[in-house]
N, C-alpha and C positions, 0 to 999 in steps of 0.2 A: 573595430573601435577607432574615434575620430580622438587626435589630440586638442583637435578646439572644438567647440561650440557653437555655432553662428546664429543666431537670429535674428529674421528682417521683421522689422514693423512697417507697415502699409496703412498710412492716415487715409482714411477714404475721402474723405474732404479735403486734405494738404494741410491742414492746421494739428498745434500740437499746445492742447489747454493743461498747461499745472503748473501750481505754486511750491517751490521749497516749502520742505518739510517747517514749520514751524512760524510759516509766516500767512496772513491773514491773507485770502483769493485777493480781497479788496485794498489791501494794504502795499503790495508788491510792483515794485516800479520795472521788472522784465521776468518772463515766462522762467522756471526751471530749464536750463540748459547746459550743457548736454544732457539728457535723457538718466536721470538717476536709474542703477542699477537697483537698486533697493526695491521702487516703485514696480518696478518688473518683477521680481520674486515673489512680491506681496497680491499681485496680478494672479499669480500661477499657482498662491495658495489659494486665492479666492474661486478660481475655476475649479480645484479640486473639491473645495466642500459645495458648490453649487452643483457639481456635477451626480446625477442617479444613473444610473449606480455610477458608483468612485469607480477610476479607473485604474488604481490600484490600493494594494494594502496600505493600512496608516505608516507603517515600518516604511514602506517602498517611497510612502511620499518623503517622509522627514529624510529620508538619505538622500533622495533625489534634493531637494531644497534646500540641506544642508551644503552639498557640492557647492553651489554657485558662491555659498559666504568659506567656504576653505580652498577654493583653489587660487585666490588672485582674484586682482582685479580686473575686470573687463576691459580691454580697449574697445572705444565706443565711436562708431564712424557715422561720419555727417553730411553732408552737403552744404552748399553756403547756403544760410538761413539768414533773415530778417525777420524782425518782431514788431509788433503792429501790437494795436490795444485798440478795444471800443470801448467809447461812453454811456455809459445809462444814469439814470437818477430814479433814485426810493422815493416815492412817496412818504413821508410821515407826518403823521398822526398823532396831533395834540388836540386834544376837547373837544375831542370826532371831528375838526377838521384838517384839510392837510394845508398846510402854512409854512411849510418849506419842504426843499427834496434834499437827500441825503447825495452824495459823488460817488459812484464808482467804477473801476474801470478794470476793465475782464483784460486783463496782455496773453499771449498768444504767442508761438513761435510759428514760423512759415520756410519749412526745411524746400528746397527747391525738387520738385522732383515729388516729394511727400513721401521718401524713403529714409529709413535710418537703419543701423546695423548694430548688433551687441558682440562683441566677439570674446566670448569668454574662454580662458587656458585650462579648460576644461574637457575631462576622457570622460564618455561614458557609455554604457557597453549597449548593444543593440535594445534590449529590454526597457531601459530607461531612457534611450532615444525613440521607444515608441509612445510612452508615458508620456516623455516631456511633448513630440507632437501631438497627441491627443487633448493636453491642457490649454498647451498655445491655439487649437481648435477652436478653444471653447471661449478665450478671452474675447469680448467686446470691443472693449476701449481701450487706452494705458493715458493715463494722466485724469484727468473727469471726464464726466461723460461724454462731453462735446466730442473728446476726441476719439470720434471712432476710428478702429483700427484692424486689421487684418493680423497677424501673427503665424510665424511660421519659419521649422527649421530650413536653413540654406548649408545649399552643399557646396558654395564658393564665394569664393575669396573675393567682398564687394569690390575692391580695384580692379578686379579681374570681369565685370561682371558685364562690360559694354553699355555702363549707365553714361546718358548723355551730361549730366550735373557731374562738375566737380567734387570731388570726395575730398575731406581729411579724415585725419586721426586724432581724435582727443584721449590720450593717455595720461594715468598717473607721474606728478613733478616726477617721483624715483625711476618711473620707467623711460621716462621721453627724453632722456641724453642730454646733450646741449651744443646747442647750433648758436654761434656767437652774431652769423647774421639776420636770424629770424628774429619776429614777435608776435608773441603769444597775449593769448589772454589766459588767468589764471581762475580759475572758476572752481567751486567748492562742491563736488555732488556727495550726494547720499550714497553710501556704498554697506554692504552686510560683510559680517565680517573684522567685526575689530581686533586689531595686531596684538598679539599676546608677549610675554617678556619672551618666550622662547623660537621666535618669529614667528608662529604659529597665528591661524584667526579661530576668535572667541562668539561660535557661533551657531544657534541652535536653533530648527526647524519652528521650533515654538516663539522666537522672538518677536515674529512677525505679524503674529496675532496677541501675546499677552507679555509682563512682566514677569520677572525669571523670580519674584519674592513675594507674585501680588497672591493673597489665600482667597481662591474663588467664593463667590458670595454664594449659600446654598438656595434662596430665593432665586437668584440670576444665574446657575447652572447650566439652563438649557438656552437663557438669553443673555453673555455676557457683556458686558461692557467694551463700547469701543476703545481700541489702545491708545486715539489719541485723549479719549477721554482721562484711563487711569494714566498718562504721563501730565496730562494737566491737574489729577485729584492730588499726585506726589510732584506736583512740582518739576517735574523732569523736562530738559529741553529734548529729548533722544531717546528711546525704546532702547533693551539692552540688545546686544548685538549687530551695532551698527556704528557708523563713523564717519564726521563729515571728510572727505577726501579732497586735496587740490589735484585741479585737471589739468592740463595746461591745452590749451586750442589755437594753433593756427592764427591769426589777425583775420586774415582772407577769409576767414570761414565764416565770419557775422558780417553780415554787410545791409548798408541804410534801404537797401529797394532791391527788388529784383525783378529781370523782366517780365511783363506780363506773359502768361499763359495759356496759348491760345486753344486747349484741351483739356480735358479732366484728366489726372494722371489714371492711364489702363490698369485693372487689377488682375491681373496675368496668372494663369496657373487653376488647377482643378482641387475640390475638396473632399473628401471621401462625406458624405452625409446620407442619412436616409430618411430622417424624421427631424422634425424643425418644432417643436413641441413652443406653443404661444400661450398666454393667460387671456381672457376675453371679459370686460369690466363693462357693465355699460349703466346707467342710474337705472333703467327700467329694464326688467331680464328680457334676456332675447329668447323666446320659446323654441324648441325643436322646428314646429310650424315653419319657421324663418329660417330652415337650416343652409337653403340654397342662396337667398338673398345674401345673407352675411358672408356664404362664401364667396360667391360673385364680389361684392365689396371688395373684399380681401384681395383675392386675384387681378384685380383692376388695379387696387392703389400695389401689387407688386409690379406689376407690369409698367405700369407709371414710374417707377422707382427705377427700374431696368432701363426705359426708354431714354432716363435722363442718365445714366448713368453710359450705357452704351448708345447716342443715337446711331449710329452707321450699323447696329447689330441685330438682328432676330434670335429671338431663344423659344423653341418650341418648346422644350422644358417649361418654359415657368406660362406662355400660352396658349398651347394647344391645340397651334395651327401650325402651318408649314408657311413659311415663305412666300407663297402666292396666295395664303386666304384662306385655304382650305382644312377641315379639321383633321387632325392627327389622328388614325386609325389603329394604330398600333397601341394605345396606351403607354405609352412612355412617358407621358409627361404628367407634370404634376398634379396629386391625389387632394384638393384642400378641404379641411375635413374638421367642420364643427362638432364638437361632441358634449355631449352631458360628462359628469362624477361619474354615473353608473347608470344601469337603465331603469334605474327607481327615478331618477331626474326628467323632469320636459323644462329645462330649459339649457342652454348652452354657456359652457362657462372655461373650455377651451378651444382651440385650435391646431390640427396638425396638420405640417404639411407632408404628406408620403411622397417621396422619390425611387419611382422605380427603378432608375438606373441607377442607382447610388453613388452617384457623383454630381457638384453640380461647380460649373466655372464660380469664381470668385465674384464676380460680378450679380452672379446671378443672387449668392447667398444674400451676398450683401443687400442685394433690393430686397429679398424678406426679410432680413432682420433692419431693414431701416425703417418698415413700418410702424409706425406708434399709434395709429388713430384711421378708423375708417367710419364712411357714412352710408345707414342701409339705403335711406332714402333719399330723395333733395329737398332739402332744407330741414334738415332732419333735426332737431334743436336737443336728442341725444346720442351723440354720436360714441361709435364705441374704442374703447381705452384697448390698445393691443400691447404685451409686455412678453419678450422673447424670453424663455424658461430655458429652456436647454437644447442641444441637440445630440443625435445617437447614431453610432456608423452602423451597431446592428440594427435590424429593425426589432419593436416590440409588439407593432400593429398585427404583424401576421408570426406564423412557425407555431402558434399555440395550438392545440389539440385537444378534441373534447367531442364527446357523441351528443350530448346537448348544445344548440348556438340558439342564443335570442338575441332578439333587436336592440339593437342600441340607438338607432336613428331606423325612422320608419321608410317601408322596402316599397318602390314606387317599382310597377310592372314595365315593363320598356316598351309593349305594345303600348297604343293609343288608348285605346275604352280600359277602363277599369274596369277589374272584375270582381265578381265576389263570392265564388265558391270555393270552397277548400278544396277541391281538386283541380280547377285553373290555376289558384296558387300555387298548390307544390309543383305543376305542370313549368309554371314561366318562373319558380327558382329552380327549378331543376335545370329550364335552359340557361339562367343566368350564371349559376354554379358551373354548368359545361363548357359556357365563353370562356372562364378563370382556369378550365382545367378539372374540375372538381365532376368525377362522374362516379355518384354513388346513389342508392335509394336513402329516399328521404320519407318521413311524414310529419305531420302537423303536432305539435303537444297542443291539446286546447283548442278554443275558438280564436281564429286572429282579430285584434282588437282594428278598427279603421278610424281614420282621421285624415283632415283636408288640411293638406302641405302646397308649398308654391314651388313652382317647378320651372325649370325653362321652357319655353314656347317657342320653337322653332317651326315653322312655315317651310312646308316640301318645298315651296321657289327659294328661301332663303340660308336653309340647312347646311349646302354645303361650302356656303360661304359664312357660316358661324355668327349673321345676323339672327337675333332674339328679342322675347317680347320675357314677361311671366307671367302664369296663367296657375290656377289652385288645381287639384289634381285629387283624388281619392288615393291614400296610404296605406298599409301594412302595416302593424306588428306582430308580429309570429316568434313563435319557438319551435323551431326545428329539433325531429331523430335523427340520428344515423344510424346503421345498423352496427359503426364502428367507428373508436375516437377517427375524425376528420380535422384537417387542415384546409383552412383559408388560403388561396394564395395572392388576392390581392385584397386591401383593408375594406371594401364595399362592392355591391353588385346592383345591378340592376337600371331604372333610369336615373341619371343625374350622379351618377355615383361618384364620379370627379370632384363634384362641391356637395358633398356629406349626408347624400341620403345610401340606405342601403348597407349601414355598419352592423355589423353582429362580434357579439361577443360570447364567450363560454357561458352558461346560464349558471349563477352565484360565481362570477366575475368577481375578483378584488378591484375597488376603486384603483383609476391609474396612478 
């Protein structure tokens, strides 16, 4: 058991977007700073109910959530920061035309380094530090969206930590002594946890999503009302269980400019992952048909994202080459993997990405979840809307078992000619099932259904240098016997099975 708590945030851009509580995005003359602790517990509820399955009981979360508003206040460590703001103008809209713009201006903090630390005086036993890393997992951003973020427990002491930026401490007025030749600035964060008469904090897991008097609407049950909503329906400047706090910070630690940076700050460190589950929106549906195109897209604007992210770096994970050009043999790297609701669907309306190794560097995550938009074609005038859903350390894709498996995405033969007998086919999944591991008798249920899918075209001169064309191909859909429940061991087989042909699922599959 740790007597503190540590957690580092890691702005993947170096900017840090949010307004105090209670004051308009548009309205506010400098960013929230230091880093409200509040904002952050309201973070770690939100990863909890966005997460499938929760990652622990409702009881485990509220005591977990409740710690951070009863033990103290956090000391909150910083680097010298400068705050910057951009301009834009609204358009508006009087008698359909636009005849003036409206001012507003987005302010921003710029922590040097794009690191910050929360150090809460907080014990908690093994069980709940694996809880609270798993949540911190799953967090995005912490302030709006802009600010994306990294999250994650630290096992040291940020002074201690060989950061090249200067660090301070912004602690509470009661805790930060008094130094008669220092100056401070005195700054007001958001903190959970409000002081009770018995020095105790008044403060409960449920604060941070609703009022402790508000009577749920049975209409709005299963869709409540946002909190800041019901503190503006009553009036309130503060949700209960909370308290604006004086910080006191250093002078030295806000400062008008900093030097330029001639790096993107590195994102250091490995993530346990194994599935990266995406939503896939596009105005016209994307058909199965399409299954390898979309994911080629995908895989390109990831790699794009990586390259900018690390240029001096290779990831055969998220490429699928090695270093000199050549393609990765082993399967190890990344599965990306269009899928339908279920196999009653032909068209595609997720995204997974499988990792066999189940870890992947920070860097790497990060270039898939900075994806927001890709394009199948050029000049494609419907491009498709990408939105990151969740991720899972175990996997879901495989471990299931079932003597029935049918198609979920149609099974492309890895030879060249297409074939069409029911006995070629059980022949070339039988090899494809023994590449995976999987050696057992199979046969057909049914007539396999056929269809013409687009596939990679590789050129015997070009193959092993992972140059491609795409080319329509003749497909598969089948349902497989076994003569005994079977295991999958990797989520597709066959050709292309890397970008989403070749998925099977139990036959009467629950939607995922």
């Amino acid at each position: 058991m740790s007597e503190q708590t540590i957690i580092e945030v890691q702005l993947t851009a170096g900017r840090y977007h949010a307004h105090p509580w209670g004051v308009s995005q548009y309205g506010i003359g400098e960013p929230e700073w230091p880093p409200s602790p509040w904002r952050l517990v309201r973070a770690l509820a939100a990863a909890w109910f966005n997460a499938y399955p929760q990652p622990c009981s409702v009881e485990e979360r509220d005591r977990l959530l409740k710690a951070f508003g009863q033990w103290g206040r956090p000391t909150i460590v910083v680097p010298r920061t400068a705050f910057r703001e951009l301009q834009f103008f609204q358009p508006v809209l009087k008698d359909g035309k636009v005849n003036q713009r409206a001012d507003h201006r987005d302010c921003f903090a710029l922590p040097e380094g794009g690191r910050f630390w929360f150090v809460f005086p907080l014990t908690l036993d093994d069980s709940q530090r694996k809880v609270l890393g798993d949540l911190l997992m799953r967090v995005r951003y912490l302030g709006r969206s802009e600010s994306r973020a990294v999250l994650a427990l630290c096992d040291y002491q940020p002074d201690a930590a060989g950061n090249k930026p200067t660090l301070f401490r912004a602690k509470p007025v009661a805790d930060a002594g008094q130094d008669n030749g220092a100056v401070f600035h005195v700054r007001e964060v958001l903190c959970p946890g409000v002081s009770a008469n018995n020095g105790s904090f008044d403060f409960e897991a449920s604060d941070i999503w609703r009022l402790r008097n508000d009577e749920p609407d049975n209409a709005h049950q299963y869709l409540p009302e946002h909190l800041s909503d019901l503190c503006l329906k009553v009036k309130r400047p503060l949700p209960d269980g909370c308290e604006w706090v004086d910080y006191v910070l250093p002078a030295e630690a806000i400062v008008p400019d900093l030097p330029r940076r001639r790096e993107a700050p590195k994102l250091t460190g490995t993530v346990d992952v194994t599935e990266v589950w995406f939503r896939i929106s596009r105005r016209i549906p994307i058909p199965i048909s399409e299954t390898v195109r979309l994911a080629r897209a995908f895989r390109d604007a990831v790699v794009m994202n990586y390259e900018r992210l690390a240029p001096d770096f290779h990831s055969v994970v998220l490429t699928g080459k090695n270093e000199d050009g050549t393609l990765e043999r082993d399967h190890m790297h990344c599965y990306y993997l269009p899928r339908p609701e279920s196999a009653r669907r032909r068209w595609i309306e997720r995204l997974v990405v499988y990792v066999p190794a189940h870890t992947l560097n920070r860097i790497e995550l990060e270039a898939l979840l900075s994806v927001s938009r890709v394009h199948m074609w050029k000049d494609d005038p419907y491009p498709v809307s990408v939105v990151a859903e969740r991720q899972e350390k175990i996997p879901t894709m495989i471990g299931k078992r079932s003597r029935v498996w049918q198609s979920l995405t149609p099974y492309v033969m890895p030879l060249g000619r297409a074939r069409r007998c029911a006995g070629e086919i059980v022949e070339q999944l039988g090899s494809s099932l023994a590449h995976i591991g999987v050696s057992a008798p199979l046969k057909l249920r049914g007539d396999s259904r056929r269809s013409s899918v687009t596939v990679h075209n590789y050129s015997s001169h070009d193959a092993a240098h992972g140059r491609f064309g795409f080319m329509r191909r003749l497909a598969h859909w089948v349902e497989v016997e076994f003569d005994e429940d079977m295991e999958f061991a990797r989520p597709a087989i066959g050709a292309d099975a890397h970008f989403g042909l070749g998925q099977f699922e139990p036959a009467g599959a629950a939607k995922p």
